[in-house]
N, C-alpha and C positions, 0 to 999 in steps of 0.2 A: 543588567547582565546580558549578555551576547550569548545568543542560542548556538547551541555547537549544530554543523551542518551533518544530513543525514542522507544515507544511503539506502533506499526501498529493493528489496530484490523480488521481484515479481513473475508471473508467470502469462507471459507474453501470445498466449495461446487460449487465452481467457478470452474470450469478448467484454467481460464483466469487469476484470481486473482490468484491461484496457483503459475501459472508459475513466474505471478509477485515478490511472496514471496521468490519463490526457490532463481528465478535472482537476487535480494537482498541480500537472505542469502548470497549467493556464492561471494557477493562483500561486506558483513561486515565485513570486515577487522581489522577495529576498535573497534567490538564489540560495537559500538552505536546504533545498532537496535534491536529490539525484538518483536517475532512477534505471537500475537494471536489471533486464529479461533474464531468469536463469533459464531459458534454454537457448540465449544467445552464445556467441564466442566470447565476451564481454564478460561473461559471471565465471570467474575460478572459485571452486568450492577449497582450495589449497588455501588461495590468500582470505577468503571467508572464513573457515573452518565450518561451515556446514555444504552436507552433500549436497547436490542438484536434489536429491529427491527430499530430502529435510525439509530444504527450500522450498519446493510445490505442496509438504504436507504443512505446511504453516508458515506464515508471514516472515521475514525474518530485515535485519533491519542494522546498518553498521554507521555509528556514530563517525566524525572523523576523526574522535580519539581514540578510534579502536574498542569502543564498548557497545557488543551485540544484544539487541533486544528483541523480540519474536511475541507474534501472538498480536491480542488487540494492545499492548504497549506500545504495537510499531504505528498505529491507528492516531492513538490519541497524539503522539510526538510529529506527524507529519500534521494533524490538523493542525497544531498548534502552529507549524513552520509554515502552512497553508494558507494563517491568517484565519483561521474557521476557529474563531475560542469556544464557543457552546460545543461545536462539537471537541472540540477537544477534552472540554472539563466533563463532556457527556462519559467519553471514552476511558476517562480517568476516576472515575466513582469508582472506591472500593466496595460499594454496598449493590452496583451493577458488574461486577468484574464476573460472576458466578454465571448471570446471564450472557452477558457479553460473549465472555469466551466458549459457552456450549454454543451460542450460535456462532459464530466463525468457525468452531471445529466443526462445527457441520455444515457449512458453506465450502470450507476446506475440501470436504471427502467428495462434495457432492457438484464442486462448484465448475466442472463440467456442463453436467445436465442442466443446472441454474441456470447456468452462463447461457445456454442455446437457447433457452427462453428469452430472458431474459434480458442480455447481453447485447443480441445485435440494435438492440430499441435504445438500451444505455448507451451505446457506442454512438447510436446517430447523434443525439439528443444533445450529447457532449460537444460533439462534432460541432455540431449545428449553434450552439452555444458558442463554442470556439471562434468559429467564421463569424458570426453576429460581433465580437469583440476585438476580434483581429481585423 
């Protein structure tokens, strides 16, 4: 079965989400993912149908057949398209969903201040990983 390809809309202002994107690119192998800033010129919340700020309060994520997923949904569907299967069947536990997602909404609200811990160490790290491969 042929994975349908996916669109991540992310928040470009992250240091954290950043790194998450890079780590992605560098494992779309398949070219099933793609990925845009919503607070670039790039992200229309019209042809989405979610706001810019929807977007920064939760993950959000557009199939190319037009079917929008949000939350750690959008998680386990890029691992999968990532080539990362553990984490992706991590991601996809109904019996972890309860967890899952209180911790993202709260990565979500807070993922600012995370991020500046946090963030600029993931960003090298990835970086650095990156160069090493490229």
């Amino acid at each position: 079965m042929m994975m349908k390809k996916l669109t991540m809309y992310y928040d470009g202002l992250c240091p954290l989400c950043q790194a998450e994107i890079l780590f992605l690119s560098g494992r779309n192998w398949a070219g099933l993912l793609s990925f845009v800033d919503v607070n670039s010129m790039q992200y229309s919340a019209d042809t989405v149908g979610v706001s810019c700020q929807q977007a920064l309060d939760s993950m959000y994520a557009l199939y190319d057949d037009g079917e929008l997923i949000n939350g750690v949904d959008v998680f386990s569907a890029a691992y999968e398209r990532a080539n990362l299967p553990k984490l992706a069947w991590l991601f996809s536990r109904p019996s972890l969903r309860p967890v899952l997602t209180s911790g993202y909404r709260f990565f979500a609200k807070n993922r600012h201040t995370i991020s500046s811990i946090l963030g600029p160490t993931a960003l090298r790290l990835v970086r650095a990983i990156s160069k090493q491969k490229g």
